[in-house]
N, C-alpha and C positions, 0 to 999 in steps of 0.2 A: 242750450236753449235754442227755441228752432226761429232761425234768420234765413233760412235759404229763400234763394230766387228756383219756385216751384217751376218755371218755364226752363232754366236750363239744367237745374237738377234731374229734369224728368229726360231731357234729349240724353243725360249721361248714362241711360241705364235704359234697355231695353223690359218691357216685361215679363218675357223669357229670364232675362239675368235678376232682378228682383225675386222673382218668385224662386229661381236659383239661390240665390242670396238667403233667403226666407227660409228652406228646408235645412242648407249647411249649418245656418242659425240655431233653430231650432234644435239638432242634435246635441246642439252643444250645451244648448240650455238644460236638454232631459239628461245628459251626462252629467253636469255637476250637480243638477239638482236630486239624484241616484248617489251621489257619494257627497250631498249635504253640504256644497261647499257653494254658499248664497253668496261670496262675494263676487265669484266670476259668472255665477246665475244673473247676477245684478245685471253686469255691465252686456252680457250677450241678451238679455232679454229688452235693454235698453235700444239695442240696436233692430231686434225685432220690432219694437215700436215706433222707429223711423222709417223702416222698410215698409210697415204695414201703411203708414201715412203717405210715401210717394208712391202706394198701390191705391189710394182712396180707399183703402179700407174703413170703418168706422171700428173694428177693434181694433185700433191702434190707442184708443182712448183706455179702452179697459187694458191695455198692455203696458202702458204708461201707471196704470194702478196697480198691474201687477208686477210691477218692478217695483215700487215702491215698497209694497212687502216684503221681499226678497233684500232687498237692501235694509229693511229695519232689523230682520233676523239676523246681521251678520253680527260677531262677536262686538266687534265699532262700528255702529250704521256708518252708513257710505250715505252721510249728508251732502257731499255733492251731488250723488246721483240722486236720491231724492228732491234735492232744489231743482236739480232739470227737469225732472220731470214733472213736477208741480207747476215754473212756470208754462212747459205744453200743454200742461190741464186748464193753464191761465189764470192759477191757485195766487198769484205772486206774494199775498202779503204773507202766507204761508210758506213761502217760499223766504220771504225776507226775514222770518220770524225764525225759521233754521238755520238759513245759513249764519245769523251771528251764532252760530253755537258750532261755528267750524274755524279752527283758526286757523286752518290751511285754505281757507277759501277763496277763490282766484280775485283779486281786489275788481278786473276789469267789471266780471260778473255781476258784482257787490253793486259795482255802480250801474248795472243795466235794470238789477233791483230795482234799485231806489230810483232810478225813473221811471223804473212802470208802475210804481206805486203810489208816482205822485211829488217824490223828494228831490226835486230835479238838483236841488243846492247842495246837499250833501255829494249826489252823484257828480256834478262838477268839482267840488273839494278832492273828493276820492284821483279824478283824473288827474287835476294840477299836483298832487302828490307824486303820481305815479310819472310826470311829465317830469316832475323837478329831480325826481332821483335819476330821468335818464338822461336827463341834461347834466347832470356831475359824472354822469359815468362817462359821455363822449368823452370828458376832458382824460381820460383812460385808456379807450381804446384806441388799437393801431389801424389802420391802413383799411377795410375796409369795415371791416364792424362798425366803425363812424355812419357810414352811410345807411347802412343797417337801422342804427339806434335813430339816427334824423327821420329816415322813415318811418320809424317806430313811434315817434314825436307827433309826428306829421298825419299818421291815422287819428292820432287818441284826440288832435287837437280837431278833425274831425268829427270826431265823437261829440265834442263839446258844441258843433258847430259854428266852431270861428276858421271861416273861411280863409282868413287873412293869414294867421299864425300855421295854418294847414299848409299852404301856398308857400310860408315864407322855408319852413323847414322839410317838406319835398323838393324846393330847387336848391336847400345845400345839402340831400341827400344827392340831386343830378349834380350838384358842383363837387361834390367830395370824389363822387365814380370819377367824374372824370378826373381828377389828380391822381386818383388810385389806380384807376385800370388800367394803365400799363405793368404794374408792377404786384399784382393780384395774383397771388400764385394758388391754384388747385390739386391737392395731393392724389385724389380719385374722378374720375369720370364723373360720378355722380354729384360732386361740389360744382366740375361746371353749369351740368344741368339745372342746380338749385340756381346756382348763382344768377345766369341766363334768366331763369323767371323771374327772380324780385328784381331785375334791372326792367325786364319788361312792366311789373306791375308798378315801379315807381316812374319809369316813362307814363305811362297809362295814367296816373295820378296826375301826371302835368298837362297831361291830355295831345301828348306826344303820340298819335295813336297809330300810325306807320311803323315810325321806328319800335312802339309796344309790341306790335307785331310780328317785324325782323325778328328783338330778342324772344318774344315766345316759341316763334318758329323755330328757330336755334336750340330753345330748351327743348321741345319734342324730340328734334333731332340728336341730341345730346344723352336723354333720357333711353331712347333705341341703344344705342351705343354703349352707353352703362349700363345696361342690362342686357345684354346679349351672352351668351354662352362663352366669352373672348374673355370674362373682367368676372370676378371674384364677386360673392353675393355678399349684398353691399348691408341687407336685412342681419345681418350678423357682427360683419367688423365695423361698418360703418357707427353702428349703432354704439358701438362700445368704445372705441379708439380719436374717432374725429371730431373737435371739438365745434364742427359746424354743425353739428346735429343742434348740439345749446341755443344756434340763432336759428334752425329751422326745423326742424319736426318740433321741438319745447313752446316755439316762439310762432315764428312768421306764417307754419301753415298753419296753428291751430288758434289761439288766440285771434289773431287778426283774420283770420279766414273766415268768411262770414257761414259757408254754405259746410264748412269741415267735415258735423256729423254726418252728412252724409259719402262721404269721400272717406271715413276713418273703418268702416266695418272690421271686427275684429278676425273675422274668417278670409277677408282680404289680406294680402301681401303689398309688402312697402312698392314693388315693384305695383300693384295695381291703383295703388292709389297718386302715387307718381303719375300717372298716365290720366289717370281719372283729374285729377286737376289741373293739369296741363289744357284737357279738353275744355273743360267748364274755364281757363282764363281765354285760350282764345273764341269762345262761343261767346261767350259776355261780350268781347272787344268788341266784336264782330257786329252783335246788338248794336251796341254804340257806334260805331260806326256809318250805320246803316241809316241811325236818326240823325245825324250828322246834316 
């Protein structure tokens, strides 16, 4: 569903690189749609339709319908991609009308549904479900994942906008770091650089906005370093082997990342989109800062 902040999503991408992005795109779409295979038509023409919209194109609209096509023809429509793209048509009770007929469908989603359609009560039910189950899980996790799930608490209760309950469970995700962070260990390069960012973006939530900065600085820096020619390609093991990917490429960057789709292209590499949202956290801080 499209949430980005069109001011810094546009400083992320030159229109040299979009229109770059847009042909790489495009090949990919005429390739699987040559050998018939609409589910990966779906999701690279999906992405054509975000590109076309941070070019102001106006076919980004009929691209958005032409995905939906492509997505009804596969053997199982790809009823998520269909609801997304329904709500960028601004279709939503259409939108709310399939995705109950998905039962993998992302609950946060569900509940952004039903507020744009008007159901704000269900959509707050949906949230304090999805709060209460990760408030049983804290009592589970070790050493840092606590901080993780508190933040994890602490957006959705944002969501809800109760500012108090937001406030109260972002400063025991900053109390939890600091009991844990001396004894927070990182297997690869690349966990400190994640790591570095959600400390800056849960500073940033407390409106710690110095020290947000230190830690993002740190992650760019980190992020150079785990991707350099010196350290093993992390788009490979990382993805398979370390169970931090479960709290962040599953979780932290995409769910809660407001601006994602655009930061997720699928002809982009882990390593670009690492970078790509590093930039867009501290350009946003930076904003705020400034109106400070």
């Amino acid at each position: 569903m499209i949430m980005y902040n069109n001011l810094n999503s546009r400083k992320l991408y030159t229109e040299k690189e979009l229109i770059n992005l847009y042909e790489k795109t495009e090949m990919h779409v005429k390739k699987n749609l040559n050998e018939k295979d609409y589910r990966m038509t779906s999701f690279y023409s999906l992405d054509i339709a975000y590109i076309l919209e941070m070019l102001h194109e106006e076919r980004s609209i009929n691209q958005f319908i032409l995905t939906i096509h492509y997505a009804q023809k596969v053997a199982t429509p790809l009823y998520n991609i269909i609801t997304e793209c329904l709500c960028n048509l601004g279709k939503f009770q259409e939108a709310f009308t399939l995705s109950l007929k998905d039962p993998y469908y992302n609950p946060l989603k569900q509940a952004y549904i039903y507020e744009k359609i008007g159901r704000k009560e269900k959509a707050h039910h949906i949230y304090i479900g999805i709060i209460d189950k990760k408030k049983k899980k804290v009592q589970s996790e070790i050493k840092f994942y606590k901080v993780h799930l508190f933040q994890e608490i602490s957006d959705i209760w944002e969501k809800i906008r109760n500012e108090k309950e937001s406030v109260k469970f972002n400063k025991y995700a900053l109390e939890e770091w600091n009991k844990s962070k001396d004894s927070t260990e990182c297997t690869h390069p690349i966990e400190d650089a994640w790591l570095s960012e959600e400390i800056g973006y849960i500073f940033e939530k407390f409106h710690l906005f110095e020290k947000a900065l230190d830690y993002y600085s740190t992650a760019k820096e980190r992020y150079i370093k785990a991707w350099s020619k010196d350290h093993i390609d992390y788009s490979e093991s990382v993805q398979v082997n370390s169970q931090w990917d479960m709290h962040y490429r599953e979780y932290f960057f995409t769910q809660l990342f407001p601006d994602y789709n655009v930061m997720g292209f699928l002809v982009q590499s882990y390593k670009d989109r690492d970078f790509k949202r590093i930039k867009y956290r501290i350009l946003t801080l930076e904003e705020k800062m400034k109106s400070q």
